[in-house]
VOLOKE-615004 format. One record per residue: residue in three letters; x, y, z of N, C-alpha, C in turn. Coordinates in steps of 0.001 Angstrom, whole numbers, padded with zeros to 6 digits, always signed. Example, Ala and Ser with C-alpha at 12.3 -4.5 7.8 and 13.67 -1.06 7.14 Angstrom:
BEGIN
ALA+013190-005690+007800+012300-004500+007800+013200-003300+007800
SER+012850-002250+007080+013670-001060+007140+012900+000030+007870
//
This chain:
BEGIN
UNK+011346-136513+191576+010416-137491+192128+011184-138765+192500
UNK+010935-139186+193406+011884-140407+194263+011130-141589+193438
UNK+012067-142205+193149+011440-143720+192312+012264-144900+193219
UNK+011529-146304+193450+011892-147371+193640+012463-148582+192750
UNK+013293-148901+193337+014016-149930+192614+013998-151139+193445
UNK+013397-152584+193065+013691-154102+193479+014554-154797+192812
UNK+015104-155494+193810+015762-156100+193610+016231-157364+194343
UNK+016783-158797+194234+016372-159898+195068+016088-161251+194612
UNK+015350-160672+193433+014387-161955+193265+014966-163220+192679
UNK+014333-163967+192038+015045-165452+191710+014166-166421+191444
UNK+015020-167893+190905+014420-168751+191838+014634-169730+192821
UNK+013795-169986+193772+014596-170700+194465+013356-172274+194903
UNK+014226-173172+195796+013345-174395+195407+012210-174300+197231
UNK+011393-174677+196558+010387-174504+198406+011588-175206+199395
UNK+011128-173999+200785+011612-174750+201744+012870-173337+202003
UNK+013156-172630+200855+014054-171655+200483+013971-170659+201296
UNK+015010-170069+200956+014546-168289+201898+015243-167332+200283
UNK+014603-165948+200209+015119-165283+199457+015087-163839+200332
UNK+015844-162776+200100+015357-161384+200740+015512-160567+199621
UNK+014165-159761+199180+014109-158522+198334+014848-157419+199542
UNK+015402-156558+197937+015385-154993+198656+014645-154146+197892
UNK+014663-153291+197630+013861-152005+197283+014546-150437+197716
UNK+015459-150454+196825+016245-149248+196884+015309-147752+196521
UNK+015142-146450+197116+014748-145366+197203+015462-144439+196212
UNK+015508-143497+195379+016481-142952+194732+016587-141679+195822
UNK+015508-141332+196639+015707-140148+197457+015372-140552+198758
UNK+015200-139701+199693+014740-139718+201221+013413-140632+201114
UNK+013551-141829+201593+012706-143125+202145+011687-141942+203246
UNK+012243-141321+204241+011796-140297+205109+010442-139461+204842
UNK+010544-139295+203502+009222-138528+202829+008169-139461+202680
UNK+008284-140525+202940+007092-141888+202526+006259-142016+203950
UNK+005404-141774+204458+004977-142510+205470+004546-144173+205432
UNK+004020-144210+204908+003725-145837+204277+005016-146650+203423
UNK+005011-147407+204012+005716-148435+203080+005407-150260+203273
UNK+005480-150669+201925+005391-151731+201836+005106-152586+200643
UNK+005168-154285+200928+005138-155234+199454+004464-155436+199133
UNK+004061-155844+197786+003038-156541+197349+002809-157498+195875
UNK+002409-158198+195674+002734-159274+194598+001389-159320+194179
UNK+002182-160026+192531+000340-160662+191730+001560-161657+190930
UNK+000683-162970+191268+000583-163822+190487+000121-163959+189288
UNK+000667-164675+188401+000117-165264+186539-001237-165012+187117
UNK-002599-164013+186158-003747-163952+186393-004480-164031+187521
UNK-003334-163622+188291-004692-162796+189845-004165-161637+189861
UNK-004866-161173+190940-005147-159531+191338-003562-159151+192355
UNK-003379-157676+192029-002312-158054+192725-002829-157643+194464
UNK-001768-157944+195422-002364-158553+196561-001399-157761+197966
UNK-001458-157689+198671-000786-157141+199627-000275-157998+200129
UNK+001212-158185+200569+002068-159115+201327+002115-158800+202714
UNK+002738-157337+202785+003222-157039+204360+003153-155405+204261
UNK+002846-154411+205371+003080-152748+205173+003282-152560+206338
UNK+004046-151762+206379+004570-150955+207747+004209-149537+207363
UNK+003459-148981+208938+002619-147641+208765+002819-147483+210188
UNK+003576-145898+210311+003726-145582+211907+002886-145528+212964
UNK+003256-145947+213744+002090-146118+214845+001669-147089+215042
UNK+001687-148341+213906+000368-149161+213680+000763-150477+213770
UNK+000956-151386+214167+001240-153242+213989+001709-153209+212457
UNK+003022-153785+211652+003529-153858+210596+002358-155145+210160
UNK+001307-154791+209529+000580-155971+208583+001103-156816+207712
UNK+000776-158122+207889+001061-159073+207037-000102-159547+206609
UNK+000291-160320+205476-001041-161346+204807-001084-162556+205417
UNK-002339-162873+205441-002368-164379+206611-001408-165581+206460
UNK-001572-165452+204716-000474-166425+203634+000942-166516+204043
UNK+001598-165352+204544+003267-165210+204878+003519-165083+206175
UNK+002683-164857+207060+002731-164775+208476+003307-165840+208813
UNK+004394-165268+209883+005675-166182+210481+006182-166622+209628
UNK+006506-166189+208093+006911-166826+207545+007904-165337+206326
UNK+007677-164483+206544+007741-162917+205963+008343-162029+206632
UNK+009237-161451+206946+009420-159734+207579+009726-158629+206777
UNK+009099-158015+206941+009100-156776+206291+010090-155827+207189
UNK+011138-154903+206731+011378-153841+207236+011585-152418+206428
UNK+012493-151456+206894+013013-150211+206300+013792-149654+207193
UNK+014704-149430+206330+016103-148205+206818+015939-147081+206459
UNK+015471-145952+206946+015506-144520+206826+016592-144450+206600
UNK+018145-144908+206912+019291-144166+207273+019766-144452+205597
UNK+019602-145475+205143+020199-145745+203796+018742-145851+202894
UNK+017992-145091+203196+016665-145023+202163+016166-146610+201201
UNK+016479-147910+202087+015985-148540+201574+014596-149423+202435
UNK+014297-150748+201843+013111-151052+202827+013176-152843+202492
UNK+013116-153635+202855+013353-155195+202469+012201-155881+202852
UNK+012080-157088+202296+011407-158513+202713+012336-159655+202338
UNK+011993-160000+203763+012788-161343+204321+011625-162234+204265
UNK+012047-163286+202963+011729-164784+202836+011702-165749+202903
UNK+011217-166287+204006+011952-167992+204482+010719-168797+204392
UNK+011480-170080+204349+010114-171406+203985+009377-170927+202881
UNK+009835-170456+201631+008912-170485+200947+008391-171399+199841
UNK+007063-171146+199303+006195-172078+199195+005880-172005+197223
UNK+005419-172859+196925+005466-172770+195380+004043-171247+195208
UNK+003152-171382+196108+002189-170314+195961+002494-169531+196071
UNK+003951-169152+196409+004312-167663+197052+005132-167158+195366
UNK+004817-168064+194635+005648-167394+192926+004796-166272+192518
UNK+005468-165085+192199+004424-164031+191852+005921-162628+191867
UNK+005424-162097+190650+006168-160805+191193+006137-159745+192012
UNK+007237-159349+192737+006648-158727+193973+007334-157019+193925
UNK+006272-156610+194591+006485-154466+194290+006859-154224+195177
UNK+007228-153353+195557+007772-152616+196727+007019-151149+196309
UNK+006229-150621+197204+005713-149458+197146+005898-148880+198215
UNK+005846-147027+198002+005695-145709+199649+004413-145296+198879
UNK+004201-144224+200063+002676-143502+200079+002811-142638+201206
UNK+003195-141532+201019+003371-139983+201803+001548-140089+203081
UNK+000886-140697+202544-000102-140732+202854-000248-142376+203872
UNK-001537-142337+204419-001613-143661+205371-001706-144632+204517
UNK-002431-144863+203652-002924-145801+202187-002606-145907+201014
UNK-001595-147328+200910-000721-147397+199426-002152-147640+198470
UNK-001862-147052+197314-002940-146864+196018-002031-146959+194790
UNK-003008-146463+193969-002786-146861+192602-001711-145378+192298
UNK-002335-144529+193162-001469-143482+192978+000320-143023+193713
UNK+000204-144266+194521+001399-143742+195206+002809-144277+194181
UNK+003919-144633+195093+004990-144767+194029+005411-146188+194106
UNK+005582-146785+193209+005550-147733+192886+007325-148631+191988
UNK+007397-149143+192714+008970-149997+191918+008066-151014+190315
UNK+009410-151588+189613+008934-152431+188500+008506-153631+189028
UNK+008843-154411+189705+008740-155032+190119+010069-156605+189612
UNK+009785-157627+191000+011063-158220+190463+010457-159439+191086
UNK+010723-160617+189893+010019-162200+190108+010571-162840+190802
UNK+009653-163452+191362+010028-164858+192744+009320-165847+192080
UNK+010329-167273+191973+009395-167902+191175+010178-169503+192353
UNK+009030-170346+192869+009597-170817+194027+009084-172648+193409
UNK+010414-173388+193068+009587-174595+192689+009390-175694+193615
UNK+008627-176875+193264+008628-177461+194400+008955-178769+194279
//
């Protein structure tokens, strides 16, 4: 079973840029879905950005122009690129795939790795 690994995180002071990766242990290729997502100290966790073939790479209104999401099939990994960021943007962030169109509770999931952004 292919597991995810993050990695990236930090802290850094607003205004910052950081870039996660999210290493694949197997073929990235088998995932149709991919993408980030974070929860803050006592909220829900939240969708950042997903890339799904075919489809406009989604972002959250919160990181727009301010976020890119990608993925390398060729080296089975997948990143977010962080610039200007903001003390609200502190939260640990996942990197998840989903063979399927819709990341869930069931798809595969990294530990996740903290962004903690002061201001």
């Amino acid at each position: 079973q292919v597991q995810l690994e993050e990695s990236g995180g930090g802290l850094v002071q607003a205004g910052g840029s950081l870039r996660l990766s999210c290493a694949a242990s197997g073929s990235l290729l088998s995932f149709k879905t991919v993408g980030w997502y974070r929860q803050a100290l006592g909220k829900q966790r939240e969708l950042v950005a997903i890339i799904t073939p075919d489809l406009p790479t989604k972002y959250a209104d919160s990181v727009k122009d301010r976020f890119t999401v990608s993925r390398d099939n060729a080296k089975n990994m997948m990143y977010l690129q962080m610039n200007n960021l903001k003390p609200e943007d502190t939260a640990v962030y996942y990197c998840a795939a989903e063979k399927g169109w819709f990341i869930n509770t069931r798809s595969t999931w990294g530990q996740g790795t903290q962004v903690t952004v002061s201001s």
